[in-house]
C-alpha positions as CSV (number, residue, x, y, z in Angstrom):
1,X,234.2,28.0,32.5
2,X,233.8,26.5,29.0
3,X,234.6,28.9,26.3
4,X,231.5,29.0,23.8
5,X,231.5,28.0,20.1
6,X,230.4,31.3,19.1
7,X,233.9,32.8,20.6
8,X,236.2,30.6,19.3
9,X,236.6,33.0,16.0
10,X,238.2,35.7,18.3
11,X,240.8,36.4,20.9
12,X,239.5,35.9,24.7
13,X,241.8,36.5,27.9
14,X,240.3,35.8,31.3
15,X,241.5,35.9,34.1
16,X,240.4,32.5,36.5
17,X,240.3,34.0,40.7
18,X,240.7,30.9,42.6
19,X,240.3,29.8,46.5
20,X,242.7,27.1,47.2
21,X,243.6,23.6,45.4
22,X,240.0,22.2,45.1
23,X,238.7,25.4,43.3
24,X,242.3,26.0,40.9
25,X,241.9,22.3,39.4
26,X,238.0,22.0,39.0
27,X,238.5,25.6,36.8
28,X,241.7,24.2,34.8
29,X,240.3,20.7,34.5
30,X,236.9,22.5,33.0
31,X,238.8,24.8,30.7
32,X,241.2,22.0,29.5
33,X,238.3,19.3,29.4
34,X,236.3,21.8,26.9
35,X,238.9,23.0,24.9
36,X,240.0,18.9,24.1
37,X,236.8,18.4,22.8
38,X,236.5,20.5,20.6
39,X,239.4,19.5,19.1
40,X,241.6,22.9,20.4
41,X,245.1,23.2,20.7
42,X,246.1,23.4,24.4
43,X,249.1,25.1,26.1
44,X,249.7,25.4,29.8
45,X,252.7,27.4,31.6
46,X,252.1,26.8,35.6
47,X,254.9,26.6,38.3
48,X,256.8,23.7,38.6
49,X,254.9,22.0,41.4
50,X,251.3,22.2,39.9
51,X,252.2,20.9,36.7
52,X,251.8,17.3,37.7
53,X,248.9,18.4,39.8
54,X,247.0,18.8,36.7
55,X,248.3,15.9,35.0
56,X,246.7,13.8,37.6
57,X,243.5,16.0,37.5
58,X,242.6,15.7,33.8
59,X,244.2,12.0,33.1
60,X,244.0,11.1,29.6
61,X,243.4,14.1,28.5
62,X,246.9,15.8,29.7
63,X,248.9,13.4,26.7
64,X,247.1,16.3,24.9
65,X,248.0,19.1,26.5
66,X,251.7,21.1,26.3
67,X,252.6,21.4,29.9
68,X,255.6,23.6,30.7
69,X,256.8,25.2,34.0
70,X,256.3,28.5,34.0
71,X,258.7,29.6,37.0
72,X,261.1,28.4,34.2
73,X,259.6,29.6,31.0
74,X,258.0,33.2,32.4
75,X,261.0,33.8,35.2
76,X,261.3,36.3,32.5
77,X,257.9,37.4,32.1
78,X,258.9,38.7,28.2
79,X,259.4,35.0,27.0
80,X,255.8,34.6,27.8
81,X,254.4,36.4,24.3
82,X,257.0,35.6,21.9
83,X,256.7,31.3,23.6
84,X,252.6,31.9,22.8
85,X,253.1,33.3,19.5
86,X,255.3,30.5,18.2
87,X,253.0,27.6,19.8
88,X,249.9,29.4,17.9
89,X,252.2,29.4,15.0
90,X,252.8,25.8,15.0
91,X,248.7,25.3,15.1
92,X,247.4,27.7,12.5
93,X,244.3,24.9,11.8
94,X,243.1,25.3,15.4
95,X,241.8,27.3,17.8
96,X,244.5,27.6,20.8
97,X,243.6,28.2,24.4
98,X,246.2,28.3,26.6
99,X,246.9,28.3,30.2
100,X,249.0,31.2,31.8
101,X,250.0,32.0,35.6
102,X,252.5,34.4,35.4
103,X,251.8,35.6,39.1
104,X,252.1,33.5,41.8
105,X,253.2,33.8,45.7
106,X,257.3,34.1,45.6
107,X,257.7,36.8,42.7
108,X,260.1,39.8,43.5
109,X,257.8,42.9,43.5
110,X,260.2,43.8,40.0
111,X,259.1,40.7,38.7
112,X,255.6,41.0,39.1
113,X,255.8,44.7,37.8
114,X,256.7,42.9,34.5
115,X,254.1,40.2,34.6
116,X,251.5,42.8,35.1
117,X,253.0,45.0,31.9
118,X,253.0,41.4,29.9
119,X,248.8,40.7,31.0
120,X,248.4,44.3,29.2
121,X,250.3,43.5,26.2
122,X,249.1,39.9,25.7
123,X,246.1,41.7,24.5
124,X,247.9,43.9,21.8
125,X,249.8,40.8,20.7
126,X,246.4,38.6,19.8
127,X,243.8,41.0,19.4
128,X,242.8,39.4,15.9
129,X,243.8,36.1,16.5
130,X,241.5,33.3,17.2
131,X,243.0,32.2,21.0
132,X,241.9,32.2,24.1
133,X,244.0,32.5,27.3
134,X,243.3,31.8,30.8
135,X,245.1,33.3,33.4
136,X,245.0,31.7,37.5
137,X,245.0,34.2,40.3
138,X,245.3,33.0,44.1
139,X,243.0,35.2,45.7
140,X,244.0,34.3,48.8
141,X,247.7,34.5,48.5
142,X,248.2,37.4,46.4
143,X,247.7,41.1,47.1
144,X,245.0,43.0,46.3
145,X,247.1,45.5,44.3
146,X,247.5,42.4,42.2
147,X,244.2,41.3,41.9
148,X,243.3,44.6,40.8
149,X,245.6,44.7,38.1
150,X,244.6,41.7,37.1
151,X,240.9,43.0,36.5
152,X,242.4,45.9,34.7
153,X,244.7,44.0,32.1
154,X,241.5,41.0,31.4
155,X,238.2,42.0,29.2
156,X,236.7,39.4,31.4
157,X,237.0,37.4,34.8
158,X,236.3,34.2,36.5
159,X,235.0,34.4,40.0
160,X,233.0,31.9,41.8
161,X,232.6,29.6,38.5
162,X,231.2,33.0,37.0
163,X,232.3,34.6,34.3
164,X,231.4,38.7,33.9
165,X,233.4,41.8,32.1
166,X,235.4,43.2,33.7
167,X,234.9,47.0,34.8
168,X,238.2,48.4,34.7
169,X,239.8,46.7,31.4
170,X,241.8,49.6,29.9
171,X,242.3,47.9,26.5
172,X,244.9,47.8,24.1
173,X,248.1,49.5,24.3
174,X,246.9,51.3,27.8
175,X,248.8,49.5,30.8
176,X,248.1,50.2,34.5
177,X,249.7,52.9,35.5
178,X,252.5,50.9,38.0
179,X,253.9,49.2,34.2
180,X,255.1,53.0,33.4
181,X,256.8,54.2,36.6
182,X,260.5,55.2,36.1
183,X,262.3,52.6,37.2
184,X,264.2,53.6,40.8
185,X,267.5,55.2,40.5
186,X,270.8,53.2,40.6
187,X,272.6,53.1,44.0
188,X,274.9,55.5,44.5
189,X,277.9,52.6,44.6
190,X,277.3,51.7,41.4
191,X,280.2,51.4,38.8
192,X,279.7,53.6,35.5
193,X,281.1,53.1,32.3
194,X,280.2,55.6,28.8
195,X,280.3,54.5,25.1
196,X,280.5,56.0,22.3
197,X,282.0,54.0,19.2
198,X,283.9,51.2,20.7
199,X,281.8,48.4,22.1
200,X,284.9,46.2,23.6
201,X,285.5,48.2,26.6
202,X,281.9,47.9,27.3
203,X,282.3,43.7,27.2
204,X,285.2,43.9,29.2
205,X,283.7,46.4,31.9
206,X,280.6,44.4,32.4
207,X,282.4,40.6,32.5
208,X,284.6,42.0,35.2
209,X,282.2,43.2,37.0
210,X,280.1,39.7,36.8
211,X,283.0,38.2,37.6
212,X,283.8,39.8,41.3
213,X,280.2,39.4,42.1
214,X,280.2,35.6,41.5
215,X,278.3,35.1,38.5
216,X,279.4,31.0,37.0
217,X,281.2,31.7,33.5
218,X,278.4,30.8,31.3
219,X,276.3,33.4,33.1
220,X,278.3,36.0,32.4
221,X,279.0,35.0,28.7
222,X,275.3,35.4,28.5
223,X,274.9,39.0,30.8
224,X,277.9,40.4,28.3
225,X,275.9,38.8,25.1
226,X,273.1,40.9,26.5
227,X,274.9,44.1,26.8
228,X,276.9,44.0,23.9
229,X,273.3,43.6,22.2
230,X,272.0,46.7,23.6
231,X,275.3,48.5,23.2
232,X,275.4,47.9,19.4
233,X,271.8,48.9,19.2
234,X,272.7,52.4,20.6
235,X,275.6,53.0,18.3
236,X,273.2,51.6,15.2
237,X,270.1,54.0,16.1
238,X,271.5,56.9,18.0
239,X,274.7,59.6,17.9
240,X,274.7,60.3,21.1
241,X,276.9,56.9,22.6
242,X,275.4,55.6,25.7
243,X,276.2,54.7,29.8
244,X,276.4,51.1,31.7
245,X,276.0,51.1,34.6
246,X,276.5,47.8,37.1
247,X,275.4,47.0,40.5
248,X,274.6,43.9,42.9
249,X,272.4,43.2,45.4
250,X,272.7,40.2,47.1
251,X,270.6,37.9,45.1
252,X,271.9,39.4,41.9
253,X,273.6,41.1,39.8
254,X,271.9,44.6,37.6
255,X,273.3,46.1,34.5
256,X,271.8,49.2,33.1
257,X,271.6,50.8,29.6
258,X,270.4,53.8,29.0
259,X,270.6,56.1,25.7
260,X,268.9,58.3,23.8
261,X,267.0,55.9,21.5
262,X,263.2,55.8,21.6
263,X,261.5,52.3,21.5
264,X,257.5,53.5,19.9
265,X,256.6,49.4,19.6
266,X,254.8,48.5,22.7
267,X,255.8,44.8,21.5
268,X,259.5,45.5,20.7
269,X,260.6,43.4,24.2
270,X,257.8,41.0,23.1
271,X,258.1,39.5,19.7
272,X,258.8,36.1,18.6
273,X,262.2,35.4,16.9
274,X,262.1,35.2,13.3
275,X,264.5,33.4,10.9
276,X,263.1,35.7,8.3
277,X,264.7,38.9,10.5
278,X,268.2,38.9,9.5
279,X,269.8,40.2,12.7
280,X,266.7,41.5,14.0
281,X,266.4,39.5,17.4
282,X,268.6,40.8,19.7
283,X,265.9,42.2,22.0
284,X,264.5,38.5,21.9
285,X,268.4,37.0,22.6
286,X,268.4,39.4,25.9
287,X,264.8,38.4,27.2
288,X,266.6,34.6,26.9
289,X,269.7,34.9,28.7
290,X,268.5,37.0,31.1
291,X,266.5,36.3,34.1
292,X,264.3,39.8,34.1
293,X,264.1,42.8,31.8
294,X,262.6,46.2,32.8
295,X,262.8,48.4,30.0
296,X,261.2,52.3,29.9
297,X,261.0,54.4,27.2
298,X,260.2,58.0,26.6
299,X,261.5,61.5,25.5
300,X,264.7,61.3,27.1
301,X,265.7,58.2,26.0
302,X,265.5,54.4,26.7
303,X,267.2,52.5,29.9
304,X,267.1,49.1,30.3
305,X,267.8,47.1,32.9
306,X,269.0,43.5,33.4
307,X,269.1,41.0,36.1
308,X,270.8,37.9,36.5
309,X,270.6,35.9,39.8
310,X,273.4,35.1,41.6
311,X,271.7,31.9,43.1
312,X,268.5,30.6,43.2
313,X,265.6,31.4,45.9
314,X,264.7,28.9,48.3
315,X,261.5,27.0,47.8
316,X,259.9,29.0,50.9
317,X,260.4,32.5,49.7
318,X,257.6,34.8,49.6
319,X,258.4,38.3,48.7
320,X,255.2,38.7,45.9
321,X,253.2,40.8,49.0
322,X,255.8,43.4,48.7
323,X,254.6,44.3,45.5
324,X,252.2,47.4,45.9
């Protein structure tokens, strides 16, 4: 599990298989352990309910260590990148490992689709950096469509306290081939609005329609903040206006955006904000407010599509084995 001296001068990203409690803390404690002694800066994004698990595992050592939940931090799997980024940013004089699970038993099979497309990218977005990040996967109570990804999108795995390349890493900016499906058509119910040069009829459309489905008033100050974000980008890079279009299920509610506009930066969804970037964050302001972002681009254009829960999933939920 330790990560050698001779590596610490270039990006690593395994990923850690695990069977049960026992094996998931021995492999964190190990990485964390070796990474505090050599004086590394460590960052680890778990769910909520292993964070203190780990605490307790590595004692002294976790005053060190920046522990966050990632069910909170990586519900959006795009926060995951631009969150790394400014953490390594903050700790240019070290080496950074870092601790990801952005998969784990309870994700929608949407949301796992995006966690898979952020494993790929992770490795576009540090390539020459000098970090190394670790990535859990319950063996046991994940599919194996998942687990396969997960070999796909890491130039090396863990598996029994071994650590081997992988065979199917595609590499840098390839993702596996799920990441680039079209996203499924809107329901036929769905309301539809079209824009062109005026983006107030836009705001108004999509705060009603937050509004009837029962979205709290700061939730839908932050879903029109999204929209009117992508909105404005379509009148600022294309001629040909755009369409909304807004739906619920009965977790959430979905807006769509979809124009003309061609997105050619694998990382545009996945930058950091920058105070340097006069008005240049608005795809980082929608990954923030929102509680998923699936975005596809190609010759016909760009749609985008955002989700904001209605309320929040019981504890007991498990939904990730319908992601195939």
């Amino acid at each position: 599990m330790a990560v050698t001296a001779s590596s610490r001068d270039r990006f690593r990203h395994l990923a850690l298989f695990y069977h049960g409690r026992g094996e998931y803390l021995a492999g964190l404690r190990g990485f964390i352990q070796a990474s505090r002694a050599r004086g590394d800066a460590v960052f680890a994004a778990v769910p909520a309910r292993k964070v203190q698990l780990i605490r307790r595992e590595v004692g002294a050592d976790s005053a060190h260590v920046t522990l966050v939940d990632m069910a909170e931090l990586g519900r959006n799997p795009a926060r995951i990148i631009p969150a790394l980024l400014a953490y390594a940013g903050r700790h240019r004089s070290q080496h950074v490992c870092c601790i990801g699970e952005p998969i784990w038993p309870g994700r929608t099979a949407a949301e796992v689709q995006e966690a898979i497309r952020h494993e790929a990218l992770i490795n576009l977005a540090f390539r020459d950096s000098p970090v190394t990040v670790l990535c859990p996967y319950d063996s046991a109570g994940l599919p194996g469509s998942v687990i396969a990804d997960a070999v796909c999108t890491h130039p090396a795995v863990i598996k029994d306290r071994q650590a081997t390349a992988s065979a199917t890493y595609l590499g840098p900016p390839d993702l596996p081939p799920r990441c680039n499906r079209a996203l499924p058509r809107p329901p036929a119910h769905a309301e539809t609005l079209s824009y062109h040069d005026d983006l107030r009829p836009v705001r108004s459309f999509v705060a009603s329609s937050a509004r009837c489905a029962g979205l709290t008033p700061s939730r839908i100050s932050d879903l029109v903040l999204a929209i009117g974000e992508l909105a404005a980008n379509t009148l600022r890079h294309t001629d040909g206006g755009g369409t909304v279009r807004v739906w619920q299920t009965g977790e959430e509610i979905i807006c769509q955006v979809a124009d003309t506009g061609q997105l050619t930066d694998p990382l545009a969804w996945h930058r950091a904000r920058s105070d340097e970037l006069l008005g240049g964050n608005g795809l980082w302001l929608v990954n923030q407010v929102c509680d998923l972002v699936q975005a596809r681009t190609g010759q016909a254009g760009t749609t985008t599509r955002l989700h904001m829960r209605l309320r929040w999933p019981s504890p007991g939920r498990h939904a990730s084995r319908q992601a195939h």
